[in-house]
Biopython code that builds the backbone (N, CA, C, O; Angstrom):
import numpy as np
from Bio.PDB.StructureBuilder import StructureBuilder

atoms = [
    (1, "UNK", "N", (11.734, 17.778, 28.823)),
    (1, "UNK", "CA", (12.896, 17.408, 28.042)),
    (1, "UNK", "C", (13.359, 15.999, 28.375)),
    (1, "UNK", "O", (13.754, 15.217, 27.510)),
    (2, "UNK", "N", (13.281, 15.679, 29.828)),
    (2, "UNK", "CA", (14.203, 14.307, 30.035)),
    (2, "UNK", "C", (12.672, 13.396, 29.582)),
    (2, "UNK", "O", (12.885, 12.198, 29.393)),
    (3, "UNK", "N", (11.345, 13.802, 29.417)),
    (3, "UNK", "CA", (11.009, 12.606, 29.266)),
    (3, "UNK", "C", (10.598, 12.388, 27.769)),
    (3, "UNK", "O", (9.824, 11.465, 27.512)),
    (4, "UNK", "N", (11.081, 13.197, 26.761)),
    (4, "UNK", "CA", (11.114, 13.028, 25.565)),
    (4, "UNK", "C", (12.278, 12.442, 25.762)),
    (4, "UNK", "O", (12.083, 11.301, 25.344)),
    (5, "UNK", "N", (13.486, 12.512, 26.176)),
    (5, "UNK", "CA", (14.739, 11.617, 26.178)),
    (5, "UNK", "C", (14.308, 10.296, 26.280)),
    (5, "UNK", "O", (14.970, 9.550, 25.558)),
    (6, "UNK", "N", (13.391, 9.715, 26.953)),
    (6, "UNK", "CA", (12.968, 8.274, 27.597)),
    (6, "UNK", "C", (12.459, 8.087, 26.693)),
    (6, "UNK", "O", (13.047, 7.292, 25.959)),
    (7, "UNK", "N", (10.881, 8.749, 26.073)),
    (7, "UNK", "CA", (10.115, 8.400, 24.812)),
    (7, "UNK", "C", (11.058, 7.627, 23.728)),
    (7, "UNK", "O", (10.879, 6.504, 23.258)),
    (8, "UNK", "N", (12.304, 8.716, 23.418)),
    (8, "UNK", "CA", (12.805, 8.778, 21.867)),
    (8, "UNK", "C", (13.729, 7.317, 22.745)),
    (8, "UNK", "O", (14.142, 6.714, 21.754)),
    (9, "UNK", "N", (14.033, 6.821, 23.497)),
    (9, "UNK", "CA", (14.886, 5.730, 23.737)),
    (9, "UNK", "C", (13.924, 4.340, 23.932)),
    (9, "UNK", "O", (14.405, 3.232, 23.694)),
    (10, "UNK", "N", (12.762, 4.478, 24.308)),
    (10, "UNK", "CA", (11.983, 3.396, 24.446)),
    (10, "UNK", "C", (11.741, 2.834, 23.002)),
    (10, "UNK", "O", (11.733, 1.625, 22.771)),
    (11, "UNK", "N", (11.523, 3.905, 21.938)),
    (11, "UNK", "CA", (10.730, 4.221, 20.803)),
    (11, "UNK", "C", (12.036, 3.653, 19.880)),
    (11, "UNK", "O", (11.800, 3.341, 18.712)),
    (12, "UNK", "N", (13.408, 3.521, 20.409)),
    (12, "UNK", "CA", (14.825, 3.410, 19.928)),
    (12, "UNK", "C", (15.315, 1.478, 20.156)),
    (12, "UNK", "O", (16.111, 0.689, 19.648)),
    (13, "UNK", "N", (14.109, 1.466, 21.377)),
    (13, "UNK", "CA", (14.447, 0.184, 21.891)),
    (13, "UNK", "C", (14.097, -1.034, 21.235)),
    (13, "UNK", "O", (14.644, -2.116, 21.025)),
    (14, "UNK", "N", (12.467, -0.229, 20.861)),
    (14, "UNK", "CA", (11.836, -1.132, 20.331)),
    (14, "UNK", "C", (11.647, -1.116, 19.476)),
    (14, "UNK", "O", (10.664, -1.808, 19.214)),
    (15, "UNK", "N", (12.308, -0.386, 18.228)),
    (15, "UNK", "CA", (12.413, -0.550, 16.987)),
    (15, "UNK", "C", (13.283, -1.733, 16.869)),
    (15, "UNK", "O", (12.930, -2.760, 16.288)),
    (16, "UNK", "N", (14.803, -1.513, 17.618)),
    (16, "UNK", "CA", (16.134, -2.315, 17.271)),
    (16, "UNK", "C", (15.861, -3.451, 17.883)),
    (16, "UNK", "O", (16.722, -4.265, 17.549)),
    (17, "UNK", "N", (14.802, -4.098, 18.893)),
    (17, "UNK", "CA", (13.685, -5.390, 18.931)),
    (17, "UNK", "C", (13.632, -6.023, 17.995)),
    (17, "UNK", "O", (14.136, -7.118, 17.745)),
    (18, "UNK", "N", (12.587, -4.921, 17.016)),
    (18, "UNK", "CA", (11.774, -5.671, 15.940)),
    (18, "UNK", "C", (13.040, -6.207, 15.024)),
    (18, "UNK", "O", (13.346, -7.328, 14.616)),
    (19, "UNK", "N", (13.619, -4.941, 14.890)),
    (19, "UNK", "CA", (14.956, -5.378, 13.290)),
    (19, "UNK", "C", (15.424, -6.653, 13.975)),
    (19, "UNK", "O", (15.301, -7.704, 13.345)),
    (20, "UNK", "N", (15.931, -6.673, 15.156)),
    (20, "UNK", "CA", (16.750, -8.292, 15.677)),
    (20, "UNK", "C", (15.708, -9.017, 15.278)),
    (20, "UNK", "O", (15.824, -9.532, 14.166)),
    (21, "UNK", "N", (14.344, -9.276, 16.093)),
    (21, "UNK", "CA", (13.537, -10.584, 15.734)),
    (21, "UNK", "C", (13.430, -10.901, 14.226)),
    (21, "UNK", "O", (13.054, -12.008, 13.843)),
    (22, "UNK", "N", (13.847, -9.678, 13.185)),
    (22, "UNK", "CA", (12.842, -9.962, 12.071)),
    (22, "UNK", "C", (14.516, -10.395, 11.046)),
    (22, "UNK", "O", (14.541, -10.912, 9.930)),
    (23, "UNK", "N", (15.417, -10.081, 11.674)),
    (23, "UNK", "CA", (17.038, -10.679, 11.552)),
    (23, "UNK", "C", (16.855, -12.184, 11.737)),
    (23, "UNK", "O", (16.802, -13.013, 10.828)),
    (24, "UNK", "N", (16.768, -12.409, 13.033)),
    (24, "UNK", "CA", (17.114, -14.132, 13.210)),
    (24, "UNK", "C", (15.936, -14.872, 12.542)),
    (24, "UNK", "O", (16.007, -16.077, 12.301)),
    (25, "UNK", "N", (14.685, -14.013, 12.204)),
    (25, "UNK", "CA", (13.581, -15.305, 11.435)),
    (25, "UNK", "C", (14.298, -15.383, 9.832)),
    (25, "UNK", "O", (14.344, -16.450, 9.220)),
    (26, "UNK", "N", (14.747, -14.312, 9.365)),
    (26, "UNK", "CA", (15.461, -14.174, 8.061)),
    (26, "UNK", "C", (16.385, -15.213, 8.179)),
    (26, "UNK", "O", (16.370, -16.123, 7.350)),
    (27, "UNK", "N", (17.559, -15.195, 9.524)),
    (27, "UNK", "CA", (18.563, -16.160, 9.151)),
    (27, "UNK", "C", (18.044, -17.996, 9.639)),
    (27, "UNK", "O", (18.576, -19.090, 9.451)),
    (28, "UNK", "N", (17.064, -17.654, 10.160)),
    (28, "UNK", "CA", (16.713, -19.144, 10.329)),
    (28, "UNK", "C", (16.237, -19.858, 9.326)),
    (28, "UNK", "O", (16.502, -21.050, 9.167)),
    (29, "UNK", "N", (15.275, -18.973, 8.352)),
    (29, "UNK", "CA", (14.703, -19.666, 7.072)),
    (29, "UNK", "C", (16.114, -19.667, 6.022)),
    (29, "UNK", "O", (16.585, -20.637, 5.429)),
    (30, "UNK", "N", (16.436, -18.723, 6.018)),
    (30, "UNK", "CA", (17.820, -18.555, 5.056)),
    (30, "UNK", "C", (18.944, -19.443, 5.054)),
    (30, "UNK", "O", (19.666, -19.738, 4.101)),
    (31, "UNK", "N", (19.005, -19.876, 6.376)),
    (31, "UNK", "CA", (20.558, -20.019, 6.266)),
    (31, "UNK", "C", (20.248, -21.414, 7.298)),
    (31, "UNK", "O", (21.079, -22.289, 7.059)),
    (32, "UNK", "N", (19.492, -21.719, 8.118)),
    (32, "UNK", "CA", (19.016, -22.827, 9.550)),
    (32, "UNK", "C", (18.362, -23.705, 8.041)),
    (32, "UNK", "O", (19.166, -24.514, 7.578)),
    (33, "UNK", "N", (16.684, -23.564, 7.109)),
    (33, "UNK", "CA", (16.386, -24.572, 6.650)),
    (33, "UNK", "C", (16.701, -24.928, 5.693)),
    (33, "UNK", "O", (16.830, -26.091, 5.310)),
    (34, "UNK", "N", (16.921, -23.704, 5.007)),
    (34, "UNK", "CA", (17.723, -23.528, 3.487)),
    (34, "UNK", "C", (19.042, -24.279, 3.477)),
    (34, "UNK", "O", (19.398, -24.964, 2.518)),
    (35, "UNK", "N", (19.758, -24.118, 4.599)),
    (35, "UNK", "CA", (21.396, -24.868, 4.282)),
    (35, "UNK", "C", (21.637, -25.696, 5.435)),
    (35, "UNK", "O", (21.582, -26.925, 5.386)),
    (36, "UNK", "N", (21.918, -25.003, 6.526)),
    (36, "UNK", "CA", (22.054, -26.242, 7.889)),
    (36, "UNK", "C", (21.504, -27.350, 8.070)),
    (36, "UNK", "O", (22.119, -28.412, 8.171)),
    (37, "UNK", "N", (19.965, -27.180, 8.146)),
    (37, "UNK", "CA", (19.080, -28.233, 8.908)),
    (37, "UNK", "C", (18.117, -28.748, 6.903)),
    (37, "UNK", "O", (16.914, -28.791, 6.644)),
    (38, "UNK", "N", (19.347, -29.029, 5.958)),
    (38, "UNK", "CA", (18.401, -29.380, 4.633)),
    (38, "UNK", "C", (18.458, -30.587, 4.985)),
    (38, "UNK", "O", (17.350, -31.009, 5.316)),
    (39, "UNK", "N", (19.729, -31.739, 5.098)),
    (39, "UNK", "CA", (19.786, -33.184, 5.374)),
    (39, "UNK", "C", (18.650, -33.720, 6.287)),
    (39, "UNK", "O", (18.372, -34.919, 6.263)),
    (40, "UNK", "N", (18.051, -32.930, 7.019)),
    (40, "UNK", "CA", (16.979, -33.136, 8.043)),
    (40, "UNK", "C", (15.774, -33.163, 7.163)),
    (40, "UNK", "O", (15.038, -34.138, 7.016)),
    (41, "UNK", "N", (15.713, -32.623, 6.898)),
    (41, "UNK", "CA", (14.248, -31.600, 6.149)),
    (41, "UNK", "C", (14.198, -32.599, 4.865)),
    (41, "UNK", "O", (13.093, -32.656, 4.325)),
    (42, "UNK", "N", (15.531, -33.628, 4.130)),
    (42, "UNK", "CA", (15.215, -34.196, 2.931)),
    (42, "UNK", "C", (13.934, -35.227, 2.738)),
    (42, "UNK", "O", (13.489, -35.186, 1.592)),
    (43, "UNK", "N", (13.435, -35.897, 3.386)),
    (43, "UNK", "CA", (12.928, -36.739, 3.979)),
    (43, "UNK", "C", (11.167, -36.018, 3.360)),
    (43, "UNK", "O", (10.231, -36.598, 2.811)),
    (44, "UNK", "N", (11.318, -34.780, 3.711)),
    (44, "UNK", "CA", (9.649, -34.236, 3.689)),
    (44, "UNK", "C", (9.242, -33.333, 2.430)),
    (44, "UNK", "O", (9.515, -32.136, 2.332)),
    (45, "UNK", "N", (8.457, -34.191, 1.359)),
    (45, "UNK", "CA", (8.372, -33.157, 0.038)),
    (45, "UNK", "C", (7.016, -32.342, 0.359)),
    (45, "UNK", "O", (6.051, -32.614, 1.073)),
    (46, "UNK", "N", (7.379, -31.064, -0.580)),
    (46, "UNK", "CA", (6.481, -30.453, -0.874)),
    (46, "UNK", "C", (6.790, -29.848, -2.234)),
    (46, "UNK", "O", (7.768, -29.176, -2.563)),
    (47, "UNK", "N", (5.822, -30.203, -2.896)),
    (47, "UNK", "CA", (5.464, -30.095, -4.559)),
    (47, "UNK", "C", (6.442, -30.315, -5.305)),
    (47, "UNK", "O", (7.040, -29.570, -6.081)),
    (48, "UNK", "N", (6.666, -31.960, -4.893)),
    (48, "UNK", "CA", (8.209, -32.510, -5.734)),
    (48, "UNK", "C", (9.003, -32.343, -5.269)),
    (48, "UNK", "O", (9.965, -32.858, -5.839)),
    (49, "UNK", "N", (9.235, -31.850, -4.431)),
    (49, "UNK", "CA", (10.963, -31.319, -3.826)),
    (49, "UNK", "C", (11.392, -31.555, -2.144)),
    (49, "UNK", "O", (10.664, -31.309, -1.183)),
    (50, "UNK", "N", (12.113, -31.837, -2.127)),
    (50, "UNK", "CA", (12.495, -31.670, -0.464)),
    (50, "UNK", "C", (12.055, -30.449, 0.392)),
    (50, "UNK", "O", (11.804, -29.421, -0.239)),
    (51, "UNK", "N", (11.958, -30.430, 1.435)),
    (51, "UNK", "CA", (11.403, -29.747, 1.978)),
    (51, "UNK", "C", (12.656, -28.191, 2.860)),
    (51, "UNK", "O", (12.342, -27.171, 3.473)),
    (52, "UNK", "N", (14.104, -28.809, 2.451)),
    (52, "UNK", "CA", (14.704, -27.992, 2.293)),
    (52, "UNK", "C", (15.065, -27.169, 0.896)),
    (52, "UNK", "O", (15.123, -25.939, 0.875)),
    (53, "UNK", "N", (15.242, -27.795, 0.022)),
    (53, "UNK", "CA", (14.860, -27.173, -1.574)),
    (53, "UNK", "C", (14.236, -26.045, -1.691)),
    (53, "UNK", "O", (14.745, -25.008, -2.116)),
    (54, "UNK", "N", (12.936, -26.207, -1.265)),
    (54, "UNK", "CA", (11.668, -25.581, -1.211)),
    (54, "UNK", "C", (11.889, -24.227, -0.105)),
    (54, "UNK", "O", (11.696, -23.065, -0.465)),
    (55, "UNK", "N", (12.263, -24.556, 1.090)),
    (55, "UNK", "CA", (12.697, -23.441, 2.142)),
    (55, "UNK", "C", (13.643, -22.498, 0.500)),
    (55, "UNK", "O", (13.367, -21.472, -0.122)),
    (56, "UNK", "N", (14.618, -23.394, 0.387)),
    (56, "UNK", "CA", (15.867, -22.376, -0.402)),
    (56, "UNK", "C", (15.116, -21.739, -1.178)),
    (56, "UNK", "O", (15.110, -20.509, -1.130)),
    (57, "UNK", "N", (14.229, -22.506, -2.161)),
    (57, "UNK", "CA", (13.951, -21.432, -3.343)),
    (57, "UNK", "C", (12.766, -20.490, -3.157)),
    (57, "UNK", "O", (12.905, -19.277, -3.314)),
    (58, "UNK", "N", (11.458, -21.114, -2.782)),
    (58, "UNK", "CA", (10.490, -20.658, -2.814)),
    (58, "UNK", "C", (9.726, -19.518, -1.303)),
    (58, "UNK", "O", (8.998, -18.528, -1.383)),
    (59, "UNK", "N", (10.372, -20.314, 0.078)),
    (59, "UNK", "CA", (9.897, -20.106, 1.072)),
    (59, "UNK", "C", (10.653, -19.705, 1.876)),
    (59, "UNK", "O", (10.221, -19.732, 3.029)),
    (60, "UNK", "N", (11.959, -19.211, 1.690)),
    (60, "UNK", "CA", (12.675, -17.543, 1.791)),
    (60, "UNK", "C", (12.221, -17.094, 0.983)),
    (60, "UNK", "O", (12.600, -15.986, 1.361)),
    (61, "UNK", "N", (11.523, -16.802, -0.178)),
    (61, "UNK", "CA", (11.067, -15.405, -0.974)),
    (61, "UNK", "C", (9.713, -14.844, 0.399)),
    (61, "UNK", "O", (9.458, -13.824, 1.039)),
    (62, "UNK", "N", (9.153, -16.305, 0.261)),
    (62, "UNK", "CA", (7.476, -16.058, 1.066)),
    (62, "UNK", "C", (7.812, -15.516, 2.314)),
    (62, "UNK", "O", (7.030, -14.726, 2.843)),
    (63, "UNK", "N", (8.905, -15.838, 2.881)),
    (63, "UNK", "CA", (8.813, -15.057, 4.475)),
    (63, "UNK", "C", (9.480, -14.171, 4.529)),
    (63, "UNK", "O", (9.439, -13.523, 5.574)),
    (64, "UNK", "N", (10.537, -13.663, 3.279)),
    (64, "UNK", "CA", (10.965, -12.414, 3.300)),
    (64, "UNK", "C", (9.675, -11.101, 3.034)),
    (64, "UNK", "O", (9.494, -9.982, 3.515)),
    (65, "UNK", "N", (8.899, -12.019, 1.925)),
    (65, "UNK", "CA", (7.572, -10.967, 1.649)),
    (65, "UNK", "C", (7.259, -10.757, 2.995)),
    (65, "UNK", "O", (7.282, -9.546, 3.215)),
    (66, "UNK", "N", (6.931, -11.508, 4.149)),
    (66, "UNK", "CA", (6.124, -11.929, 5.329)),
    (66, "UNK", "C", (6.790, -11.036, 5.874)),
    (66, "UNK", "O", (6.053, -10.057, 5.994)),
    (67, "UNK", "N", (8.344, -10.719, 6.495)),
    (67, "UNK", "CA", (8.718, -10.500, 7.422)),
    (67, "UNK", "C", (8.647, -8.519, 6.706)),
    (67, "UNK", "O", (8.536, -7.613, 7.531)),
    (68, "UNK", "N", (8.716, -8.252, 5.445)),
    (68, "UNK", "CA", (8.461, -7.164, 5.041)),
    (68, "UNK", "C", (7.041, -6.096, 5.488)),
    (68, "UNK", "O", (6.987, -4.908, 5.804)),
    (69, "UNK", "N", (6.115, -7.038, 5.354)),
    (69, "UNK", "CA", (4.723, -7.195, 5.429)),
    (69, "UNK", "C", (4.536, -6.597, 7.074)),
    (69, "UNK", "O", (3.809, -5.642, 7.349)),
    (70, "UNK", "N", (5.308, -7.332, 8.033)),
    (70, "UNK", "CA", (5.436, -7.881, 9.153)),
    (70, "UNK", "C", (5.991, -6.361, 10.343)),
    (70, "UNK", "O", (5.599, -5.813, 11.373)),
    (71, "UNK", "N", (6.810, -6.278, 9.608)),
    (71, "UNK", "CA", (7.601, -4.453, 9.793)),
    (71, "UNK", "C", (7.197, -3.380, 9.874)),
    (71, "UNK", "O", (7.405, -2.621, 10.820)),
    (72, "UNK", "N", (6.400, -3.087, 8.660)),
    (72, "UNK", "CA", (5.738, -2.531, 8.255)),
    (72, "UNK", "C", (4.541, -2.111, 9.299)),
    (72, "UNK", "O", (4.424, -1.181, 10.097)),
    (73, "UNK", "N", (3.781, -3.118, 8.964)),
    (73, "UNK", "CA", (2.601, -3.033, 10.126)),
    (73, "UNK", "C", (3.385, -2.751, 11.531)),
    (73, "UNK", "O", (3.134, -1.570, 11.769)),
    (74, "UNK", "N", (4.164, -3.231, 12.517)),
    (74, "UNK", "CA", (5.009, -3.018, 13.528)),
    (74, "UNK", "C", (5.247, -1.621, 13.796)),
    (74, "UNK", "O", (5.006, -1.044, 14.857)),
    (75, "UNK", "N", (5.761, -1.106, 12.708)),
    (75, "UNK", "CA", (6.019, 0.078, 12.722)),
    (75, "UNK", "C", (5.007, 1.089, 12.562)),
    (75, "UNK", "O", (5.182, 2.258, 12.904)),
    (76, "UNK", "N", (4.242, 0.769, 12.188)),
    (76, "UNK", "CA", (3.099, 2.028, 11.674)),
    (76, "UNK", "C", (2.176, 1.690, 13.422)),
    (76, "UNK", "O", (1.501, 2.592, 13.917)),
    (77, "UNK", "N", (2.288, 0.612, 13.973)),
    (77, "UNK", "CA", (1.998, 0.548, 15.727)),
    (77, "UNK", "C", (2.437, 1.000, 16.311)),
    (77, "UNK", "O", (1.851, 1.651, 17.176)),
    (78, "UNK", "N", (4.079, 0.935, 16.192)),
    (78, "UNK", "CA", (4.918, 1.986, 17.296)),
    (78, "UNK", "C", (5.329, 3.372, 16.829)),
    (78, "UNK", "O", (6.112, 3.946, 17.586)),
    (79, "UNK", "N", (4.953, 4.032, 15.719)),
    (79, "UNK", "CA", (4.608, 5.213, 15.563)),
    (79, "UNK", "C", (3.074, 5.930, 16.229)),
    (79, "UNK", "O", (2.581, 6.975, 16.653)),
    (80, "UNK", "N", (2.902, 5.038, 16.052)),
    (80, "UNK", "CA", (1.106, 5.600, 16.601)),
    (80, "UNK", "C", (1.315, 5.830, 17.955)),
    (80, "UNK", "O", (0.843, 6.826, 18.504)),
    (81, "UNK", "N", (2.174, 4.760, 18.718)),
    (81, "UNK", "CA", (2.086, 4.208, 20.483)),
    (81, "UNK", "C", (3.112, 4.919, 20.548)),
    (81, "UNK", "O", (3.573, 4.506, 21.612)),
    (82, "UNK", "N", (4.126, 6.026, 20.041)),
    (82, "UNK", "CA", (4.924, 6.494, 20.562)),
    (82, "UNK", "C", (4.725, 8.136, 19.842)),
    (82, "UNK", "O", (5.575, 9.005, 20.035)),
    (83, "UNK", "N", (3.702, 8.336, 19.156)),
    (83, "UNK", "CA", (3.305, 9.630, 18.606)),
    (83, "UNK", "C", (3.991, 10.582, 17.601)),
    (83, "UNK", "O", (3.831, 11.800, 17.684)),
    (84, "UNK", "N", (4.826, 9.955, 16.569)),
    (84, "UNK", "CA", (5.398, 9.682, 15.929)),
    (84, "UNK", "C", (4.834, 10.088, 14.164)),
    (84, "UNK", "O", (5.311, 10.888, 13.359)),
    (85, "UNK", "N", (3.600, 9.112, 14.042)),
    (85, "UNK", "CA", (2.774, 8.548, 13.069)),
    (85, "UNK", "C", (3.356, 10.105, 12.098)),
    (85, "UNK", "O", (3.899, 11.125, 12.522)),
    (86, "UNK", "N", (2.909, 9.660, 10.522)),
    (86, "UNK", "CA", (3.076, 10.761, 9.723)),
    (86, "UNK", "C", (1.392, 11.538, 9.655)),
    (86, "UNK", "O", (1.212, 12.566, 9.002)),
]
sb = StructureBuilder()
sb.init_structure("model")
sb.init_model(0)
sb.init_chain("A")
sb.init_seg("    ")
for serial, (resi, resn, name, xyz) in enumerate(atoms, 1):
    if name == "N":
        sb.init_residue(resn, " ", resi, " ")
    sb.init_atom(name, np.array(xyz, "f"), 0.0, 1.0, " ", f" {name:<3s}", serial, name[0])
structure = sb.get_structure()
């Protein structure tokens, strides 16, 4: 019993890991290149556009796909490594 308690808390730990890491890459592309750090980023085009532009419109969609993508797989690892899996 206590060491299914440990399992289900390790298995608790490192889920709420992944959601944080896959949080701050969301708010770094989102909100760090997209809006904060754009005056920086004006300077560098990619396909016509600034290179913060481009973060805003196109490349938060791509790393939201990514970080979806990213989870996913993560999770279907720590189901397996914690015995879980469907």
């Amino acid at each position: 019993m206590d060491t299914d308690k440990n399992n289900a808390a390790a298995y608790w730990k490192a889920n709420v890991r992944l959601i944080l890491g896959s949080l701050f890459v969301w708010a770094l592309v989102s909100y760090g290149f997209a809006i904060i750090l754009r005056p920086m980023l004006a300077g560098i085009n990619v396909g016509g556009a600034d290179l913060g532009f481009w973060f805003a419109q196109q490349g938060a969609i791509i790393t939201f796909i990514a970080i979806i993508f990213h989870y996913a797989w993560r999770m279907n690892k720590l189901d397996k490594e914690f015995g879980v899996e469907e």
